[in-house]
DSSP file (Angstrom, degrees, kcal/mol; ACC not computed):
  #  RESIDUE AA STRUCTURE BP1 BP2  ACC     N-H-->O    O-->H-N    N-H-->O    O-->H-N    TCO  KAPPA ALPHA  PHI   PSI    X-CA   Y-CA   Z-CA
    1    1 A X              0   0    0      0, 0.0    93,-0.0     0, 0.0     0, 0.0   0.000 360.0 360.0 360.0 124.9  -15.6   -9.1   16.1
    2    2 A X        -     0   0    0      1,-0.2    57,-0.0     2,-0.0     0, 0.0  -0.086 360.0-171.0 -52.5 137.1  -15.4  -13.0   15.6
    3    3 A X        +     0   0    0     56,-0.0     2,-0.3     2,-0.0    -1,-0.2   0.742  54.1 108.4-113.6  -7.0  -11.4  -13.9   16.5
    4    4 A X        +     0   0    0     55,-0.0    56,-1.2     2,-0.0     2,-0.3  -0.561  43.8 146.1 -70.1 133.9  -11.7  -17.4   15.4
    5    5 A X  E     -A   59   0A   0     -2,-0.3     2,-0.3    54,-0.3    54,-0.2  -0.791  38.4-144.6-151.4 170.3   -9.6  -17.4   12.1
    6    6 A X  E     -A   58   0A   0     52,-0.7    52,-1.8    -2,-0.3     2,-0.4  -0.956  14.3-146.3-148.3 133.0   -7.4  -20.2   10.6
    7    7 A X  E     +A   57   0A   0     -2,-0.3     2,-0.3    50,-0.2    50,-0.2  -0.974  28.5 167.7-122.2 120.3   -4.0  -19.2    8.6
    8    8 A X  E     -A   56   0A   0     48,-0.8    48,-0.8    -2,-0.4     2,-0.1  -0.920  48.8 -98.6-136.8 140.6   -3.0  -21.2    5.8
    9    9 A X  E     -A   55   0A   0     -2,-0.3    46,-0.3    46,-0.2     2,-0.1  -0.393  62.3-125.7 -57.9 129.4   -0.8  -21.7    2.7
   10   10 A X        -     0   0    0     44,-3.6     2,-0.3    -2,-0.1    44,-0.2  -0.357  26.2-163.0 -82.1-176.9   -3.4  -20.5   -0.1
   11   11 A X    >   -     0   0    0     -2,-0.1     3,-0.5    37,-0.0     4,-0.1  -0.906  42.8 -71.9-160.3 132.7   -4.6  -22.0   -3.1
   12   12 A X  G >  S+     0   0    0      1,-0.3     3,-2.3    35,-0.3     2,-1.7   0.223 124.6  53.2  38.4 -89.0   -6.3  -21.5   -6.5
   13   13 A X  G 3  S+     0   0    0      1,-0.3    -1,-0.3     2,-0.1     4,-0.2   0.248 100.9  61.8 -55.3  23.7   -9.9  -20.8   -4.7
   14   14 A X  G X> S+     0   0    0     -2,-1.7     3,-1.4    -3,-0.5     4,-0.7   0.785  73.1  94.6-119.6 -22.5   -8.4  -18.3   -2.6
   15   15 A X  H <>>S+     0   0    0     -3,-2.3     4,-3.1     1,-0.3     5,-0.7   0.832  79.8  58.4 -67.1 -69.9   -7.5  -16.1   -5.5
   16   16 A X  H 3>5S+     0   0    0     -4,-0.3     4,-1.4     1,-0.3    -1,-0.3   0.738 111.1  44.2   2.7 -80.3  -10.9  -13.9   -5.2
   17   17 A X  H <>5S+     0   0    0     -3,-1.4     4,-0.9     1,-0.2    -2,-0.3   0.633 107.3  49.3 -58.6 -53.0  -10.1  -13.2   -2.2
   18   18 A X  H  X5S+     0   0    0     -4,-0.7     4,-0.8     2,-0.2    -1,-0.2   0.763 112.5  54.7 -44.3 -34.7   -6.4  -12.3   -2.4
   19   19 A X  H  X5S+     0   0    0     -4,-3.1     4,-0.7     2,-0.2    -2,-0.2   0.762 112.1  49.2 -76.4 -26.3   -7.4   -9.9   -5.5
   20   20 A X  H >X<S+     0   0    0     -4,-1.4     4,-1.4    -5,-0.7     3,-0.6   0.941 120.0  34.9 -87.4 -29.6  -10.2   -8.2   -2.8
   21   21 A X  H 3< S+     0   0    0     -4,-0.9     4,-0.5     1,-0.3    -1,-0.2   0.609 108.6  58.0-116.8  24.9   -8.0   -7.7   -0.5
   22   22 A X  H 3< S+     0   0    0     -4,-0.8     4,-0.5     2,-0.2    -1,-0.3   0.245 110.9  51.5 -82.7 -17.2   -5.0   -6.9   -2.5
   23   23 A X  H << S+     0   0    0     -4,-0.7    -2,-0.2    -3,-0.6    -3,-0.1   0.526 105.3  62.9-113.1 -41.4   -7.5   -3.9   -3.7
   24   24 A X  S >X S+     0   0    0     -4,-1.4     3,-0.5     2,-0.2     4,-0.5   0.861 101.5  39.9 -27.4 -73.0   -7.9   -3.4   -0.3
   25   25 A X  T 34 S+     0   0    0     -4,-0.5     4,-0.4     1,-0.3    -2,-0.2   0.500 113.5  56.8 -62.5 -41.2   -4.4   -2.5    0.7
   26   26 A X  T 34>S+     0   0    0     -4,-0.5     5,-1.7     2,-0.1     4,-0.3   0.345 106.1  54.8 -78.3   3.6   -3.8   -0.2   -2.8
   27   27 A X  T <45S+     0   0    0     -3,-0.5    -2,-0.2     3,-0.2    -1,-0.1   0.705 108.1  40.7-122.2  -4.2   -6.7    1.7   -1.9
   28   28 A X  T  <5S+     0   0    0     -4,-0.5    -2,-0.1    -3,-0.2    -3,-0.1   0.449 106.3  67.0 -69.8 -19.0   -5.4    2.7    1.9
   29   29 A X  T   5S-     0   0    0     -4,-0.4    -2,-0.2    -5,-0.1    -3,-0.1   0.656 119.8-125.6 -73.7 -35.0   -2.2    3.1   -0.2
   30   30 A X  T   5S+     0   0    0     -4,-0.3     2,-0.3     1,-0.3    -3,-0.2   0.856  70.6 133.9  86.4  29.3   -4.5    6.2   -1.7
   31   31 A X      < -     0   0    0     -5,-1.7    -1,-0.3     1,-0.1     3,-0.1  -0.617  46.0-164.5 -83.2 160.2   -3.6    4.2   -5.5
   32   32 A X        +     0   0    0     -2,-0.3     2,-0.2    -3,-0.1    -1,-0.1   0.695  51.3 104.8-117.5 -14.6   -6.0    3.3   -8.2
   33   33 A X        +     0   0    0     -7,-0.0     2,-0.2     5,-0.0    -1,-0.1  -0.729  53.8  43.0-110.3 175.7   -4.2    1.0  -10.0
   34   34 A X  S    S-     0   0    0     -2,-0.2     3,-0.1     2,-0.1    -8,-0.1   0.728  77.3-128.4 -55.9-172.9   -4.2   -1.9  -10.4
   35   35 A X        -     0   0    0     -2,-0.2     2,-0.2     1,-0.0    -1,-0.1  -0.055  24.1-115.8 -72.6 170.1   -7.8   -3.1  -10.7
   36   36 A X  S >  S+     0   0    0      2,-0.1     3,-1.0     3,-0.1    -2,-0.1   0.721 128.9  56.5 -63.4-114.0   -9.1   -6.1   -8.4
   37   37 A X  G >  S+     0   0    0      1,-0.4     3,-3.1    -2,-0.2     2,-0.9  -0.233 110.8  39.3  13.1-112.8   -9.3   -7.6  -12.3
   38   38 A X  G 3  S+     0   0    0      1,-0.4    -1,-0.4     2,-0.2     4,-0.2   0.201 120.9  47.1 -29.1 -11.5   -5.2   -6.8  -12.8
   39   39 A X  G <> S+     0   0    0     -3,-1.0     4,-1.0    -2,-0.9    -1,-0.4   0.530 109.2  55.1-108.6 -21.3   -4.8   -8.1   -8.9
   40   40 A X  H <> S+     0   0    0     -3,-3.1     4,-1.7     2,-0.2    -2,-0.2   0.835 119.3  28.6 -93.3 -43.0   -7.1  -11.2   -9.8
   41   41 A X  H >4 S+     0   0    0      2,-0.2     3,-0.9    -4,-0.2     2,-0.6   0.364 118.8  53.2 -83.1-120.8   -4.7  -12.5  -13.0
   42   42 A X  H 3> S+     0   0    0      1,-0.4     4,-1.6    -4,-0.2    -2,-0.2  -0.083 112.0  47.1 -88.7 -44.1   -1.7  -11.3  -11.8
   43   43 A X  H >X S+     0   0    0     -4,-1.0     3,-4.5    -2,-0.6     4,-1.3   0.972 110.3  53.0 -51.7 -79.7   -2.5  -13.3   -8.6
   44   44 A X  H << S+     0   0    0     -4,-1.7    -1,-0.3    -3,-0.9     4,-0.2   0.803 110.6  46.1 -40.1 -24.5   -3.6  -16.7  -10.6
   45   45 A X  H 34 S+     0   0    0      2,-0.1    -1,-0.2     3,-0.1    -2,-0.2   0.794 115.2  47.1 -83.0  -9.3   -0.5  -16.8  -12.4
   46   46 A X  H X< S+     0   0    0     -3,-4.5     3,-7.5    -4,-1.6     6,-0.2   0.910 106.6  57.2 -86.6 -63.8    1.8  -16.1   -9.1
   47   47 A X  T 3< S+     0   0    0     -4,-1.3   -35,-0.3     1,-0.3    -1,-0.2   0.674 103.7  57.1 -56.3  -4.4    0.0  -18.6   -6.9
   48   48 A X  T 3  S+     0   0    0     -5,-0.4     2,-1.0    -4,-0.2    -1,-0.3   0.225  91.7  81.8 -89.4   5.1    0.9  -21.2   -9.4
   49   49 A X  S X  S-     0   0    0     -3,-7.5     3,-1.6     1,-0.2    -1,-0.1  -0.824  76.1-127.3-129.7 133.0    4.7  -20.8   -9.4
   50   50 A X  T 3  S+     0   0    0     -2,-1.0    -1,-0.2     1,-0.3    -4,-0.1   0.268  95.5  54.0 -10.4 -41.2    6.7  -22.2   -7.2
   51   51 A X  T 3  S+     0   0    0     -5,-0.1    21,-2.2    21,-0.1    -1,-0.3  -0.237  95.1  78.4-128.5  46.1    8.7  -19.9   -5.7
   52   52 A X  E <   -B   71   0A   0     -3,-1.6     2,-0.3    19,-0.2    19,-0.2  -0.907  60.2-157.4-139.2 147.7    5.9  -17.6   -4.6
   53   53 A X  E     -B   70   0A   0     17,-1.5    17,-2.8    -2,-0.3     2,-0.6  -0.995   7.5-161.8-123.7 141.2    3.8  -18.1   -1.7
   54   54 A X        -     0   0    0     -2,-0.3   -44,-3.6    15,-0.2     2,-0.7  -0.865  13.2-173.2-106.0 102.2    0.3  -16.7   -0.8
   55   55 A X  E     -A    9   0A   0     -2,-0.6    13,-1.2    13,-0.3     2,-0.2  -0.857   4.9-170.7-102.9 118.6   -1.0  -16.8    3.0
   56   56 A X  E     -AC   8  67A   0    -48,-0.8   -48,-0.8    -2,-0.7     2,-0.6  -0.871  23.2-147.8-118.2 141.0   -4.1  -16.0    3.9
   57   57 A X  E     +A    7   0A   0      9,-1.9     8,-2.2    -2,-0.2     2,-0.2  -0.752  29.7 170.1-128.6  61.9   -5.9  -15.4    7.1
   58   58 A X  E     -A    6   0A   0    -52,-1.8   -52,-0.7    -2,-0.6     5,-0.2  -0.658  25.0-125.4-108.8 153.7   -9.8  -16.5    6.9
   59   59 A X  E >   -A    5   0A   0      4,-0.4     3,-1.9    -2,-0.2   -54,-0.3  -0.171  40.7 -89.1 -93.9-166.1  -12.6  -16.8    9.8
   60   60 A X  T 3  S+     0   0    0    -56,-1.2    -1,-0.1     1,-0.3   -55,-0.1   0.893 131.5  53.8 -65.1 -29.6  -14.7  -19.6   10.6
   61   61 A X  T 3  S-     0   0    0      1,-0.1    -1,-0.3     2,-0.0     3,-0.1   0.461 116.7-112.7 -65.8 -13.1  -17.2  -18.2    8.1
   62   62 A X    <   +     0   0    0     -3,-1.9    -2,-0.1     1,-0.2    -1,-0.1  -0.148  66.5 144.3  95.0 -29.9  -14.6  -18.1    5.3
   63   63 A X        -     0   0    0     -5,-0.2    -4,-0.4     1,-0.1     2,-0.3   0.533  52.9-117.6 -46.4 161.2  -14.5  -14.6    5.0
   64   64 A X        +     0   0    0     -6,-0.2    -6,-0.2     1,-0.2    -1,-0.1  -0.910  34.8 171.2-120.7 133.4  -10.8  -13.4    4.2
   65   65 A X        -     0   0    0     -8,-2.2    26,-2.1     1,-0.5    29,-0.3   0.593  61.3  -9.6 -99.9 -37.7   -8.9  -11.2    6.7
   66   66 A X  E     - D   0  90A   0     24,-0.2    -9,-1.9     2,-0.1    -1,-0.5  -0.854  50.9-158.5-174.8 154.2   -5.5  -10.9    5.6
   67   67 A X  E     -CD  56  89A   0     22,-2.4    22,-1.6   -11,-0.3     2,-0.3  -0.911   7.2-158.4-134.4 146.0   -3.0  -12.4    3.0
   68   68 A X  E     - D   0  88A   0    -13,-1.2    20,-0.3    -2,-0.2   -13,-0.3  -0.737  10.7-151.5-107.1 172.0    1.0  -12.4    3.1
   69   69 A X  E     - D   0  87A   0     18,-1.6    17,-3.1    -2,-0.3    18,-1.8  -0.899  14.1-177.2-136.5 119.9    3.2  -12.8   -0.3
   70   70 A X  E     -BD  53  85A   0    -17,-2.8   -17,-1.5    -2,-0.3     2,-0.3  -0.875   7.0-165.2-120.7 146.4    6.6  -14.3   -0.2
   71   71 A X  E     -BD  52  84A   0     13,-1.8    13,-2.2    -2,-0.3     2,-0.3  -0.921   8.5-148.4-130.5 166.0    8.7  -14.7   -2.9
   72   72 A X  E     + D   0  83A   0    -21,-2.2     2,-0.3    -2,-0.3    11,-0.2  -0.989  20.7 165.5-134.1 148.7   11.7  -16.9   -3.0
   73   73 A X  E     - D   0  82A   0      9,-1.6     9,-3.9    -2,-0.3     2,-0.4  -0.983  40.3-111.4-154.8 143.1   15.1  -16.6   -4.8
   74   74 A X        -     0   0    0     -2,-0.3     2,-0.4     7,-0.3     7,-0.1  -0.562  40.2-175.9 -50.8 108.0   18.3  -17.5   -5.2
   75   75 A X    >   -     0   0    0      5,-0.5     3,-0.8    -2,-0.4     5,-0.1  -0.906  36.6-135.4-128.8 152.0   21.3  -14.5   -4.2
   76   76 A X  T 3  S+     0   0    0     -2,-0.4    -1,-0.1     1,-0.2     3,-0.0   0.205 108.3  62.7 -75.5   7.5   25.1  -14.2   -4.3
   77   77 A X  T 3  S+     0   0    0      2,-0.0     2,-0.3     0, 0.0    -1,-0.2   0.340 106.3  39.6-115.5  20.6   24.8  -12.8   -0.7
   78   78 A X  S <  S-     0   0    0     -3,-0.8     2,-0.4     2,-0.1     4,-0.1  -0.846  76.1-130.2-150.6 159.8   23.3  -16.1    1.0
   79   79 A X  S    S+     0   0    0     -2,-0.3    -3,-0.1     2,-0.1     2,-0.0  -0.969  85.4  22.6-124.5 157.1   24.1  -19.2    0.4
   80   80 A X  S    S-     0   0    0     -2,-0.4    -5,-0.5    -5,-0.1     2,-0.1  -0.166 112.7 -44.7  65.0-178.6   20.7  -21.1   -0.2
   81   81 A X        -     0   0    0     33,-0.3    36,-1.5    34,-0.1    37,-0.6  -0.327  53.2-131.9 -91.1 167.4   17.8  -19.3   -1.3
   82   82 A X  E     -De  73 118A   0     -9,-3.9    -9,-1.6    34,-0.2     2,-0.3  -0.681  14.3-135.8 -95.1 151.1   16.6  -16.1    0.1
   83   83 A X  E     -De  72 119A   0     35,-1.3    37,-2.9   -11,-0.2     2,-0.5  -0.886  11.9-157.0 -90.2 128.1   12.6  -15.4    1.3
   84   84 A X  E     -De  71 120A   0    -13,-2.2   -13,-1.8    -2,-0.3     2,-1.0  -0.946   7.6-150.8-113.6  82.5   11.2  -12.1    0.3
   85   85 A X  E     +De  70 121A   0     35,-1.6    37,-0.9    -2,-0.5   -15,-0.2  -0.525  27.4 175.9 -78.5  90.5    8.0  -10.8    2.7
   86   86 A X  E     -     0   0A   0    -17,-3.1     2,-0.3    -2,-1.0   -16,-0.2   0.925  54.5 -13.2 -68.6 -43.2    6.4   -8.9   -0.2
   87   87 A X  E     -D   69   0A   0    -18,-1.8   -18,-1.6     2,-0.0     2,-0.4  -0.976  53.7-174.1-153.9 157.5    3.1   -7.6    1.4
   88   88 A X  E     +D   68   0A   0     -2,-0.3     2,-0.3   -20,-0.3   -20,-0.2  -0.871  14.9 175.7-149.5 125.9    1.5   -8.4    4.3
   89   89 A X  E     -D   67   0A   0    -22,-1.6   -22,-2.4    -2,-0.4     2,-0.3  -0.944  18.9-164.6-154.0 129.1   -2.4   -6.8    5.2
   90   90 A X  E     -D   66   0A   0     -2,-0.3   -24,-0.2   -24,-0.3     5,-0.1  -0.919  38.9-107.6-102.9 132.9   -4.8   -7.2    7.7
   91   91 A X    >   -     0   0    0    -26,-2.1     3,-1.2    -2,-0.3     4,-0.3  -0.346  29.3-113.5 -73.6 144.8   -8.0   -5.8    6.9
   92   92 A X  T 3  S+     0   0    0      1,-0.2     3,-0.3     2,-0.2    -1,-0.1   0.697 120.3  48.7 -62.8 -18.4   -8.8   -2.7    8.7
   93   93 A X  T 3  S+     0   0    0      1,-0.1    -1,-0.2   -28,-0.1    -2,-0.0   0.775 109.8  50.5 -40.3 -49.2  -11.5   -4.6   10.5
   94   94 A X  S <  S+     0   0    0     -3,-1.2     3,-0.4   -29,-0.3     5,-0.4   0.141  83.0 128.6 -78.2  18.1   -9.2   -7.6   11.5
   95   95 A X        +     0   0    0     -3,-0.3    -4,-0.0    -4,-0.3    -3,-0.0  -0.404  60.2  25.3 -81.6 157.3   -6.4   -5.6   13.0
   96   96 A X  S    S+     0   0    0     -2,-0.1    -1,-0.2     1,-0.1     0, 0.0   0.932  93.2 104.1  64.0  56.6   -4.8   -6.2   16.4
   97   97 A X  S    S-     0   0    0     -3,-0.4    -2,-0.1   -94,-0.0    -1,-0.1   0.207  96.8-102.8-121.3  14.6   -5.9   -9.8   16.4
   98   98 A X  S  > S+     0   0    0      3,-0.0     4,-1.8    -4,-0.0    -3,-0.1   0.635  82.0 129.2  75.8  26.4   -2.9  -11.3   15.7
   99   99 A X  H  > S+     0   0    0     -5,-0.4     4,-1.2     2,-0.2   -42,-0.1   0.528  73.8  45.9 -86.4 -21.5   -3.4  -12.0   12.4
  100  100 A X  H  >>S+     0   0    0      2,-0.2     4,-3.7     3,-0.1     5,-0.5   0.891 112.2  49.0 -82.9 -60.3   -0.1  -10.4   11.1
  101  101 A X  H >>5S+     0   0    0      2,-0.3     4,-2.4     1,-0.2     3,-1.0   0.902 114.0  50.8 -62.4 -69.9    2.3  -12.0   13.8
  102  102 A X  H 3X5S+     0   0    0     -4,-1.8     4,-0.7     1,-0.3    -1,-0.2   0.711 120.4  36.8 -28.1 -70.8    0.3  -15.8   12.7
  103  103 A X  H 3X5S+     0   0    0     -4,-1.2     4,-1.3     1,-0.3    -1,-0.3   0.590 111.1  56.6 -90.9 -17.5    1.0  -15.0    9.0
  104  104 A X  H <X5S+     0   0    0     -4,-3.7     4,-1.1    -3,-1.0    -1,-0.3   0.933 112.1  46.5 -74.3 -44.7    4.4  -13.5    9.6
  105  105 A X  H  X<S+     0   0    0     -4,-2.4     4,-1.2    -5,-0.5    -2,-0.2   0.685 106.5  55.4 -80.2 -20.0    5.4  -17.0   11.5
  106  106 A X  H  X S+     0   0    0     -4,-0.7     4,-1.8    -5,-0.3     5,-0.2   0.936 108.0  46.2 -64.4 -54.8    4.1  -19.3    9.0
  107  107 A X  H  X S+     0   0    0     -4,-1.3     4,-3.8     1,-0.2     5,-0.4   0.885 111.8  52.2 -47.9 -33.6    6.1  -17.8    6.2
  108  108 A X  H  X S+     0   0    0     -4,-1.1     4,-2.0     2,-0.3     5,-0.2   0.882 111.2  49.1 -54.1 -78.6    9.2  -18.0    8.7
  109  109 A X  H >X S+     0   0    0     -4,-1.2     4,-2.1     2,-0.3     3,-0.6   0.853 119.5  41.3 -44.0 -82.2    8.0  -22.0    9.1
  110  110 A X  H 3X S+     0   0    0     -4,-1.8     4,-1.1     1,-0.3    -2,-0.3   0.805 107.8  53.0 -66.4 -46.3    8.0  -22.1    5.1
  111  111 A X  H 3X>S+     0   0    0     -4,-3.8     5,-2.0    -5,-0.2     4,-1.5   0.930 118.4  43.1 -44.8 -46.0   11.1  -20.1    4.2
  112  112 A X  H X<5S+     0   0    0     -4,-2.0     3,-0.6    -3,-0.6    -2,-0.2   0.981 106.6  55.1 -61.9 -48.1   13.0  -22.7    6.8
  113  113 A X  H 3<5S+     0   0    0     -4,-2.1    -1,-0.2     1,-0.3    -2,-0.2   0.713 108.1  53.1 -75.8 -10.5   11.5  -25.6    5.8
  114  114 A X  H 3<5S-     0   0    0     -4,-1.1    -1,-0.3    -3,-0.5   -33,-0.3   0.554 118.2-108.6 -58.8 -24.7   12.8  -24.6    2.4
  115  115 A X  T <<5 +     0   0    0     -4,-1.5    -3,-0.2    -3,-0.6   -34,-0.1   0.813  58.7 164.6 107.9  11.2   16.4  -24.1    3.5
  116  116 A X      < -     0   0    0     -5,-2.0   -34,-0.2   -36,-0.1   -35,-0.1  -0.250  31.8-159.2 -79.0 162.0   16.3  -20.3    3.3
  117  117 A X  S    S+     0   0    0    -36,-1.5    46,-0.7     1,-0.4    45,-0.5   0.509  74.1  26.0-108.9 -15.7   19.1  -18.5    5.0
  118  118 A X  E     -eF  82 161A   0    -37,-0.6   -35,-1.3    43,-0.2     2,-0.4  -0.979  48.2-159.5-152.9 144.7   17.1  -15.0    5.2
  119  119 A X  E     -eF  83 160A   0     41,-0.9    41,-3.7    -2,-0.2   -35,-0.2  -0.972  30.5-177.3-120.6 137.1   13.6  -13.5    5.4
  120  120 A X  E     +eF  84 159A   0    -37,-2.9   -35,-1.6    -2,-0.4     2,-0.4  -0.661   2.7 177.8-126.4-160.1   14.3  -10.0    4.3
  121  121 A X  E     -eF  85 158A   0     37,-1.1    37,-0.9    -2,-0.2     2,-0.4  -0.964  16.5-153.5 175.7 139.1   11.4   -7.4    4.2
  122  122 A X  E     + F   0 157A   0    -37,-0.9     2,-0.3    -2,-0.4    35,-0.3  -0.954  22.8 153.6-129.4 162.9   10.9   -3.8    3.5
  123  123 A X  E     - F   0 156A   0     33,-2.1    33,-2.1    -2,-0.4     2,-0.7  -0.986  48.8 -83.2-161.5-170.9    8.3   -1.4    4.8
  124  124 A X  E >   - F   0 155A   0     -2,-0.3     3,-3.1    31,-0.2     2,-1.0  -0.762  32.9-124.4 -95.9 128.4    8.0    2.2    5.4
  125  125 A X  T 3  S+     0   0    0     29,-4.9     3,-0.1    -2,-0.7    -1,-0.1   0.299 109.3  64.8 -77.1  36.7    9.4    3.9    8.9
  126  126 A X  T 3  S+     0   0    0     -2,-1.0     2,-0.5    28,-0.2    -1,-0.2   0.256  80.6  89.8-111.6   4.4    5.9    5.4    9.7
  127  127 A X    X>  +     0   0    0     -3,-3.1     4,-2.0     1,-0.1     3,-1.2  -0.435  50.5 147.9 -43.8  35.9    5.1    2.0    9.9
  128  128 A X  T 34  +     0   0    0     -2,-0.5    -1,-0.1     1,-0.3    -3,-0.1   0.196  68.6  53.3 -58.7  12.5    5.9    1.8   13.5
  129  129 A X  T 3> S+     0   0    0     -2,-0.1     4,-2.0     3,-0.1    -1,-0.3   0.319 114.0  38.6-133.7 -32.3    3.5   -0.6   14.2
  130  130 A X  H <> S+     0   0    0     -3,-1.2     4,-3.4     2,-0.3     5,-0.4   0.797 110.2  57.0-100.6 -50.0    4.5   -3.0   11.7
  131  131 A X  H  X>S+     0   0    0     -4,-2.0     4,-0.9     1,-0.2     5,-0.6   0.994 114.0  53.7 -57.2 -48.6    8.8   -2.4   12.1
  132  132 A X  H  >5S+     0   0    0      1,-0.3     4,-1.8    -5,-0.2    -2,-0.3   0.953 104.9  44.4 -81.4 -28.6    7.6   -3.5   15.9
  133  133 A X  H  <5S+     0   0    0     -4,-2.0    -1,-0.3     2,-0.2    -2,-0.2   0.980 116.5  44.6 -60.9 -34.9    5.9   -6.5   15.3
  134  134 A X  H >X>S+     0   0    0     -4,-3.4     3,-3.5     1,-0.3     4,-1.3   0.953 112.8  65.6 -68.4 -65.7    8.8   -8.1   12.6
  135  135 A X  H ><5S+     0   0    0     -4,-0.9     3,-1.2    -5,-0.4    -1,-0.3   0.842 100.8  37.8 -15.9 -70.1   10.7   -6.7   15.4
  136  136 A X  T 3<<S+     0   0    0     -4,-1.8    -1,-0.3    -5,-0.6    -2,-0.2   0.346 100.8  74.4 -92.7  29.9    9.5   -9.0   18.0
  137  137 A X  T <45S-     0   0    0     -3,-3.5    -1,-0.3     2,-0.2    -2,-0.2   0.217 126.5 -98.4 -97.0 -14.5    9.5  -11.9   15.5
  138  138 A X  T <<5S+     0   0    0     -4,-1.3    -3,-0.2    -3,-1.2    -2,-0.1   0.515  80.5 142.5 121.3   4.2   13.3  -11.7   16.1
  139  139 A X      < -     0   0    0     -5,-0.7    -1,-0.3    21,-0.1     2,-0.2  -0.637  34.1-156.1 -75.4 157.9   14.0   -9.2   12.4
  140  140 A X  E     -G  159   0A   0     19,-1.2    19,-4.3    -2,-0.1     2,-0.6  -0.559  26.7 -85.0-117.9 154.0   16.6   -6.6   12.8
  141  141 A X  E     +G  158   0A   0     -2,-0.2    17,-0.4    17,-0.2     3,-0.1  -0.854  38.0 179.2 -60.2 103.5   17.2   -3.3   10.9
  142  142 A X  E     -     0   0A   0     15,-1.2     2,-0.3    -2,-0.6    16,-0.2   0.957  58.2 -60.0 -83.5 -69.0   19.0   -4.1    8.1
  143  143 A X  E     -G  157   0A   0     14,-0.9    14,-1.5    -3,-0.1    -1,-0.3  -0.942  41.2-105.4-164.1-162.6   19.0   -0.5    6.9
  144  144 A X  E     -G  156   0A   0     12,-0.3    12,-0.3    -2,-0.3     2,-0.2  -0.742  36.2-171.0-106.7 151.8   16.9    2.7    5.7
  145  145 A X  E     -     0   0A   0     10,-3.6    10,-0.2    -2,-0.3    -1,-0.0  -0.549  34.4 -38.3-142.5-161.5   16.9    3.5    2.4
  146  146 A X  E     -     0   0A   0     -2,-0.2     9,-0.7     8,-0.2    -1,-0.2  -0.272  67.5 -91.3 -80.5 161.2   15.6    6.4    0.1
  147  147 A X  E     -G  154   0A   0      7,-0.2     2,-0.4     1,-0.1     7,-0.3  -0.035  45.7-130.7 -43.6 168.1   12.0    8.6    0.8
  148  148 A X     >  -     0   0    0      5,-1.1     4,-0.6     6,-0.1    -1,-0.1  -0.830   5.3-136.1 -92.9 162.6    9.0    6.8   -1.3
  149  149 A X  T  4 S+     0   0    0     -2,-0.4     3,-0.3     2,-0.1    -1,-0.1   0.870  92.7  55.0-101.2 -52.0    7.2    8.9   -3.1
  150  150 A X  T  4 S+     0   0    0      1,-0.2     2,-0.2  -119,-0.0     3,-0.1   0.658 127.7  11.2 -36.3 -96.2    3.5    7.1   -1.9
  151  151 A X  T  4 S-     0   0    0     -4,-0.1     2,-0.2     1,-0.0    -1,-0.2   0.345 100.1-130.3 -81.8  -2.4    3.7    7.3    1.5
  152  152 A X     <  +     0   0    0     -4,-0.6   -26,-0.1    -3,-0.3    -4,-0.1  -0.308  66.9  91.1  52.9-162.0    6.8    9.7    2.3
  153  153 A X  S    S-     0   0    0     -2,-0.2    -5,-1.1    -6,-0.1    -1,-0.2   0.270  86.6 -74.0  57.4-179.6    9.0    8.5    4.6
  154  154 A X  E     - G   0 147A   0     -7,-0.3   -29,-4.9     1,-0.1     2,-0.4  -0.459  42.5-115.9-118.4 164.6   12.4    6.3    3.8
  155  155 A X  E     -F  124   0A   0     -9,-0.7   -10,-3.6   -10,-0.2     2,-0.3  -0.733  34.8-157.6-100.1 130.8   11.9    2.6    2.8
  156  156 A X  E     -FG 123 144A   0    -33,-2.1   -33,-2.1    -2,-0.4   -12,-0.3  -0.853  10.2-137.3-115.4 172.3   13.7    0.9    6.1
  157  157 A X  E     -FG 122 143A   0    -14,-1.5   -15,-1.2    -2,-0.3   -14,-0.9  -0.792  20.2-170.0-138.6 130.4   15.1   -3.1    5.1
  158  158 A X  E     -FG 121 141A   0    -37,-0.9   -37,-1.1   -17,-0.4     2,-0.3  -0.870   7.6-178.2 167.8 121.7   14.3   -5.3    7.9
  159  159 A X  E     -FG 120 140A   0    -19,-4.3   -19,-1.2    -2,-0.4     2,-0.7  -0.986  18.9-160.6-151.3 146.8   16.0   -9.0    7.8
  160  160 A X  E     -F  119   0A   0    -41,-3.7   -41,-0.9    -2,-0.3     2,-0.3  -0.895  18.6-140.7-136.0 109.9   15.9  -12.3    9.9
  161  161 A X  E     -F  118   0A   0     -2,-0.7   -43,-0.2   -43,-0.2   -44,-0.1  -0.579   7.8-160.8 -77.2 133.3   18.8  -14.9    9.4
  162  162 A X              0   0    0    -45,-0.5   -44,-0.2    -2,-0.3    -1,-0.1   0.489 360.0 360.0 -95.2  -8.0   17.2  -18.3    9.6
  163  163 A X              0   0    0    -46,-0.7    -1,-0.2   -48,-0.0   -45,-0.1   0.287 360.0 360.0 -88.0 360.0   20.6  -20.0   10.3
């Protein structure tokens, strides 16, 4: 497996690419909806506003490996705005190449350099693989929350004050 990759803020042209492997990721998820199509608009209107970012993970060949989504907002429990780590996937070829921990530390770099006060983050706790990498990017357990009905298990809240 090639390891040269380059991780970058997306843009426009990447959108393809987020929608395939956004399609990806619902379909280890065992969904069917949405579509790539419904993953391909919903993506081109998000990667044009502002207070969303898309980073994705491509190899020297272009091929796309893995995308984050961060969303940013304003809260009454921060002061500045808060960073939101919506999804994050590595494609089940590209795994355990460091492709998460790269795109987990740019948003971290872009939520600061915005002024953010928090990256907060949810995932599932049979994600042990995933709670231990944000884990050794410095996030804490924030707290566990109720079962999901996808995956079972309880939704745990995972947060890193940038301050």
């Amino acid at each position: 497996m090639e390891t040269d990759f380059s991780v970058r803020l997306a843009g426009p042209a990447d959108s393809q690419c987020l929608a395939a492997m956004a399609t990806e990721l619902c379909n280890e998820l065992g969904e069917a909806t949405p579509s790539q199509a419904e993953f391909l608009v919903r993506i081109e209107e998000l990667i044009q506003d502002p207070n969303t970012d898309y980073l994705v993970a491509r190899d020297t060949e272009g091929a796309c490996l893995a995308f984050l989504q961060q969303r940013y907002r304003r809260s009454i429990w921060s002061e500045g705005e808060e960073a939101n780590l919506e999804d994050l996937f590595v494609g089940a070829g590209s795994r355990r190449l460091g492709l998460g921990a790269r795109l987990v530390e740019l948003a971290i770099q872009r939520a600061q350099a915005r002024g953010c006060a928090v990256v907060t983050l949810d995932t599932n706790e049979r994600n042990v693989k995933a709670i231990a990498l944000y884990q050794r990017l410095g996030f804490r357990l924030s707290f566990t929350h109720v079962q999901t009905e996808i995956t079972g298990g309880r939704e745990v809240l995972l947060d890193k004050p940038l301050a």
